[in-house]
N, C-alpha and C positions, 0 to 999 in steps of 0.2 A: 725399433730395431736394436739388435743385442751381439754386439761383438763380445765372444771370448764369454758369453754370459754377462757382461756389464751392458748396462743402458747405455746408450749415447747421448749427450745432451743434445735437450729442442733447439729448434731454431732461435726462437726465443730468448730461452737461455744463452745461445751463442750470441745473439744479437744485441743484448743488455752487457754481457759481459766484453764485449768488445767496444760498446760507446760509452757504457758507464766507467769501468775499470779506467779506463786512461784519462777519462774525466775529472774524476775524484783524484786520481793522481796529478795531474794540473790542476785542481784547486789545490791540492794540499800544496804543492810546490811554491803555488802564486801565497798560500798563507803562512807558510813559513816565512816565505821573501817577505812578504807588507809586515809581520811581526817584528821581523828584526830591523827590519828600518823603522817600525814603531818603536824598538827597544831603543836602538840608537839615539833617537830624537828624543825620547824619555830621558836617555839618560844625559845627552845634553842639556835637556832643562833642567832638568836637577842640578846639573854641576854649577850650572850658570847662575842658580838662584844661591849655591851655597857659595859661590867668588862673592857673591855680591853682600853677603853677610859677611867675608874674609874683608873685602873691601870698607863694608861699614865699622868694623872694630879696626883695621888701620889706619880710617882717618880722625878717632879718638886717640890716637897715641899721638904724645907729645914729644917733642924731643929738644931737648936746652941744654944750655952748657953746664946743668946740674946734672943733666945724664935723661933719661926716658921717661913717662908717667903714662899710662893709662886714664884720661880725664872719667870714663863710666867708673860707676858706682857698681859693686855685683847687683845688684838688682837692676840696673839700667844696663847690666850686659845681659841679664835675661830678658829683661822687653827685645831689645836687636834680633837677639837668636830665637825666640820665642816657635816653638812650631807644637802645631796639636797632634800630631803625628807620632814626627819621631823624636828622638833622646840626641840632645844637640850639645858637644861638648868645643870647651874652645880651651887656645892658650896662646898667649906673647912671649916671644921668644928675645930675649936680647940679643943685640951680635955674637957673644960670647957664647951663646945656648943657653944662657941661665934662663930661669922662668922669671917675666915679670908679670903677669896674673894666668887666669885660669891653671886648667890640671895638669900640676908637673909632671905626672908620667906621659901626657899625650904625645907622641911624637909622629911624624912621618917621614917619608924621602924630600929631601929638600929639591928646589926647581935647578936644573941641570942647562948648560951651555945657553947661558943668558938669556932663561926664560925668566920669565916675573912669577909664572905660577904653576902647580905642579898636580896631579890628581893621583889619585893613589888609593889601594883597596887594603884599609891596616885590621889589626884584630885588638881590639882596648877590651880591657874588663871584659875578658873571654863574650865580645861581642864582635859579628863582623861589619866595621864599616868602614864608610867611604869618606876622607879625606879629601882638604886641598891646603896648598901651600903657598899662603903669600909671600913673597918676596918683596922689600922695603928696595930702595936705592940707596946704593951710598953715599956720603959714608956713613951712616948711621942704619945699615942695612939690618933692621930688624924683621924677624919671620912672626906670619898668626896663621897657626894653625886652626880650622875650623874641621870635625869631623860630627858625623848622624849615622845614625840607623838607616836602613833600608829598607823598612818595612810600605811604606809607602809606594814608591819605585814596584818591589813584586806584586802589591796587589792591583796597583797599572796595569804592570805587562799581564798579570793572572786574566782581570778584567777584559782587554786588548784579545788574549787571546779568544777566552770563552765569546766574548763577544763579536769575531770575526769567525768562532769556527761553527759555532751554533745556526748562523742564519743559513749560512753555506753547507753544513750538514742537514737543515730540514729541504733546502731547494734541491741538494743531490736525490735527498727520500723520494720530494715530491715529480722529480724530471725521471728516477726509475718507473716509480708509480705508472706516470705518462707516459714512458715510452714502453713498459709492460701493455698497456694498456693500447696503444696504438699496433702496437707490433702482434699483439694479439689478435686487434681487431682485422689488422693490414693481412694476416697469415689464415685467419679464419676459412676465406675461400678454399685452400690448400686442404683442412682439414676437410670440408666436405665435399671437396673433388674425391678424397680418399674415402671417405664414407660411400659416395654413392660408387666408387671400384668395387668399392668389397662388397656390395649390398649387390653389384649387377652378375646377371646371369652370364653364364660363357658364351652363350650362343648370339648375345646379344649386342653388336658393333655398333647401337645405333651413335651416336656425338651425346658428347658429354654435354652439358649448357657452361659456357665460358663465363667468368664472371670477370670481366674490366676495371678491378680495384687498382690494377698495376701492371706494367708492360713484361715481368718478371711470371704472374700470375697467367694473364692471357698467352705468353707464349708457349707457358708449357701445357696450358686446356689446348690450344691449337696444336702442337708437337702430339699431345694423346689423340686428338680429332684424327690430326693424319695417319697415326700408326693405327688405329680403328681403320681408317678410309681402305690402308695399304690393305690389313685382314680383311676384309669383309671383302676386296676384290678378289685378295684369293682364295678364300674359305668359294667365290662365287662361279668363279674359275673353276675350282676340285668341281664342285656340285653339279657345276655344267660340262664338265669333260667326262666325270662319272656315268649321266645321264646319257651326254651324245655316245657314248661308249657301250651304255646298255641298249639304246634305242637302233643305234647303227647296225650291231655284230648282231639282233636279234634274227634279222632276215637271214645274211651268210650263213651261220651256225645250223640255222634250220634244214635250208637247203643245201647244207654238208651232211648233215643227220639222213636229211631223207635220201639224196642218193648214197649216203652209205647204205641205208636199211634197202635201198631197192639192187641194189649189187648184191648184197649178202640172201637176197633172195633169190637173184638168178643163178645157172648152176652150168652158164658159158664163158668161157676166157675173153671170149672179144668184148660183148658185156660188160665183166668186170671191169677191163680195159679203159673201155669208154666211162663209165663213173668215174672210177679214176682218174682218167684226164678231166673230166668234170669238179671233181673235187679238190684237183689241185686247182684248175682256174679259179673256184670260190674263193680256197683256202688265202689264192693270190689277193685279191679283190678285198679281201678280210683286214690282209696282211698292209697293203697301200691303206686301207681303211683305217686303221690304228697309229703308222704311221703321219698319216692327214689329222688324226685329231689329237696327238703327240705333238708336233707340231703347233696344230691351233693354242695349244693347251702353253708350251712351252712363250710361245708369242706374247699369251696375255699375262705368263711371268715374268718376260722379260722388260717389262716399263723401267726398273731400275737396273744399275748396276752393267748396261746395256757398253762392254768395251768395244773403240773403237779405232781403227789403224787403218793404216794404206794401201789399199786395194787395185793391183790390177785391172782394170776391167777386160783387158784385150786378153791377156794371157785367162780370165777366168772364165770369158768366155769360148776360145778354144777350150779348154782344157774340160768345160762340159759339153763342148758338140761331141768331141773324142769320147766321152761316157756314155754318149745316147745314141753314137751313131751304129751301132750295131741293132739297136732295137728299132731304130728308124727304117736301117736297111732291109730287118726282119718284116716290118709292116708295108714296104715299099713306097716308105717316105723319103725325098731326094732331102736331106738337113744340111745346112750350111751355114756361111755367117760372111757378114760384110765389115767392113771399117776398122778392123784388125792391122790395118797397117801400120795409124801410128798408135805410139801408148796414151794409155790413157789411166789416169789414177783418183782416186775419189778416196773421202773418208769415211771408212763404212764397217761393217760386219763380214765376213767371209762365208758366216754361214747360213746368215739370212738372204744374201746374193746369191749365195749356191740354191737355199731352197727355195727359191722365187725362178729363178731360173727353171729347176727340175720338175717345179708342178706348173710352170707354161707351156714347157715341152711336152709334158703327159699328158696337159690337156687339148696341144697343136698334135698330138700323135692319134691321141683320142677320136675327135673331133674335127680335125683341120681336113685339109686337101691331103694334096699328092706331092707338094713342096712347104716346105716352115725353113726359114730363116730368121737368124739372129742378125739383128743392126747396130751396131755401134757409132753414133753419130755427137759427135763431142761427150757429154756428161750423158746422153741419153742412150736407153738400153731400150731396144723394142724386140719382142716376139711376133714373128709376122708369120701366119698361113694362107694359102689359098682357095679353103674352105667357103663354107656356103654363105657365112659370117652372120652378125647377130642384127636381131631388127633394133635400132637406136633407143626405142623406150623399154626395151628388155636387158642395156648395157648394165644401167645402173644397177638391177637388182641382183644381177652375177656377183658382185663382191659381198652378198648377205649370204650367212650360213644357211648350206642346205639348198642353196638356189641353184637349179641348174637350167640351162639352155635345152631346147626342144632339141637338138640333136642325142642331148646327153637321157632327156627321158624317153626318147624313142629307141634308143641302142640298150636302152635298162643299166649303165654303167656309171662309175664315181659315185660318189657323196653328195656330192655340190660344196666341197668343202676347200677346193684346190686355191679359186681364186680370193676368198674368203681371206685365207692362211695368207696369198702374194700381197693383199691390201693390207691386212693386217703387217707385215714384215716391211712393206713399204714405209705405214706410218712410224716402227718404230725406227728406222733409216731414216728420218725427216725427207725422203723421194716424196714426186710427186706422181702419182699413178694417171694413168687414160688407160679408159677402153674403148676402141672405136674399129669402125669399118673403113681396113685397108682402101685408098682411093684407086691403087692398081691392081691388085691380085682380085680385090673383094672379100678379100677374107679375113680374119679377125685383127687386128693391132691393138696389145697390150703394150704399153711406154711407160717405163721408168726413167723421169729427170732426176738427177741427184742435182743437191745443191751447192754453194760453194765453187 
């Protein structure tokens, strides 16, 4: 992927340059540290081994009442200073500064605020080196200068370094290498979950195969499982509301066709008249028909995202008797409602309560007696008629699409879709649905418990 036309770096590469990079920067940090406390202590020993040669040509100095002597011979001052290394120069200094051996020009800082000896970095014979400065006691306080080359000292530290940065620069190579190579192998999965994406056809939701290298890897094969799961119910959903769509409206359509085609053939007003009224009841019947599978349709999209608030139940069930009661009055249904006195509140949908509601009553209007009431009885919501009611092993299968009760196919009316749609709305309400035969009227009892 290519922001602004640039590549974005892999994972990979994100993942190396973030353990590696800080890595090699704390080794280098920890190797600079261990070199200069390796330099320090180098140079410690150095100093200590050249006092100790300052030391051995002070304790050949004589000192008598004739004045100082150097008892070495110059050649027994070169056995003392002897080094295979470096260029080692010395001098004895009287108290006055005059030279009493070695090289009169050699000089350096003398030792300060009653030190016995002194170190110091001087430059002799356009060479640089490193000095020290003994200090005699009084009163005969004569100074020996001893100073060297440094050549030995750099190719230590040179040594020191190459030798602490070498081992730690091939384990930095060899831990990239390794973690290139794990992080590859670790991420590998990822690459062929995208392989088989792009290789899969659209129409195809079936699950991906999860590979369990890692809790990272597995979560997001399950996260695409489920977003497959959520398509393919609604890809299954469209397919099926499509179908019950064409399968439903083929009848009405038909039989709005054919009594239009037998009016347009007759050539009487009352005739007309009556198709007419015929073809609005179809077009009605069509019309609730579309609605119910709108409905269905909307229910099996609503598994997510499903808001939910505080619901009257007393005020919402007036407020749908006052919606039906003209149509109840038209059929000379007596509708009414009980347990409205006190409130009652639940946490729910307003409009899946409304539409569980209106297709009980359509189908208590439908189908019921001569009286339907609504019950309100703590959390539970019941639709009660006093219809011929249902026989008990014929309850169950009213809540499957398309089911309907022997009243409903002897009248030729509904879908069978009404109570389908109220179980459907119940489950996503977490309610508990019954359908059963009223034990007083005899007639059908549909109950809604909510819960909480």
């Amino acid at each position: 992927m290519s922001v602004d036309g640039v590549l974005a770096p892999s994972l990979t590469q994100r993942v190396l340059k973030g353990v590696l990079l800080p890595l090699a920067l704390t080794w280098l940090i920890g190797t600079v540290i261990a070199i200069g406390i390796a330099n320090y202590l180098t140079e410690q020993a150095f100093d200590h081994a050249m006092l100790d040669d300052a030391h051995s040509v002070s304790a050949n100095v004589q000192v008598s009442d004739t004045g100082i002597e150097l008892l070495l011979s110059p050649r027994e001052v070169t056995t003392v200073l002897f080094d295979q290394v470096e260029s080692v120069y010395f001098a004895v200094l009287r108290p006055d500064g005059s030279v009493l051996a070695g090289n009169p020009a050699l000089r350096a800082p003398a030792p300060e605020g009653g030190a016995q000896a002194r170190f110091s970095d001087i430059v002799f014979q356009d060479q640089s080196l490193r000095a020290v400065v003994l200090q005699n006691e009084a009163p005969n306080a004569f100074k020996v200068v001893i100073a060297q080359t440094t050549h030995a000292r750099a190719t230590l530290i040179d040594r020191l370094l190459a030798y602490a940065l070498t081992p730690q620069l091939l384990l930095l190579a060899l831990l990239a290498a390794w973690v290139w190579y794990r992080v590859g192998k670790d991420l590998r999965p990822l690459g062929e979950l995208q392989l088989a994406l792009d290789r899969r056809d659209a129409r195809d939701l079936t699950p991906v195969p999860v590979v369990h290298t890692s809790r990272e890897v597995e979560r997001l094969g399950d996260a695409v499982n489920a977003l497959f799961e959520r398509l393919d119910h609604s890809v299954s959903a469209q397919r099926e509301f499509a179908g019950n769509v064409a399968h439903e409206l083929r009848t009405p359509l038909a039989g709005i066709r054919a009594l239009a085609e037998y009016g347009l053939a007759q050539q009487t007003p009352a005739v007309w008249r009556e198709q007419l009224e015929r073809i609005a009841a179809s077009q009605s019947r069509a019309s609730r028909l579309i609605d119910q599978l709108l409905g269905l349709a909307l229910a099996d999209e609503a598994n997510t995202g499903l808001k939910r608030e505080a619901v009257r139940l007393d005020q919402l069930v007036e407020h749908t008797v006052m919606r039906h009661l003209a149509r109840a009055d038209a059929r000379g249904v007596d509708l009414g409602a009980r347990g409205l006195d006190e409130p009652v509140t639940v946490q729910a949908n307003v409009a899946l309560v409304e539409g569980i509601l209106d297709n009980l009553i359509d189908n208590a209007l439908r189908y019921g007696g001569r009286t339907l009431t609504i019950e309100l009885a703590g959390k539970t919501l019941s639709v009660v008629d006093d219809g011929p009611g249902i026989a008990p092993e014929a309850q169950r299968d009213l809540v499957q699409r398309w089911s309907q009760g022997a009243a409903g196919q002897q009248l030729g009316q509904g879908s069978g879709l009404g109570l389908s749609i109220v179980s459907r709305y119940a489950k996503l309400l977490g309610a508990a649905l019954t359908v059963e035969n009223d034990a007083v009227s005899g007639g059908l009892r549909v109950s809604l418990r909510f819960g909480g």
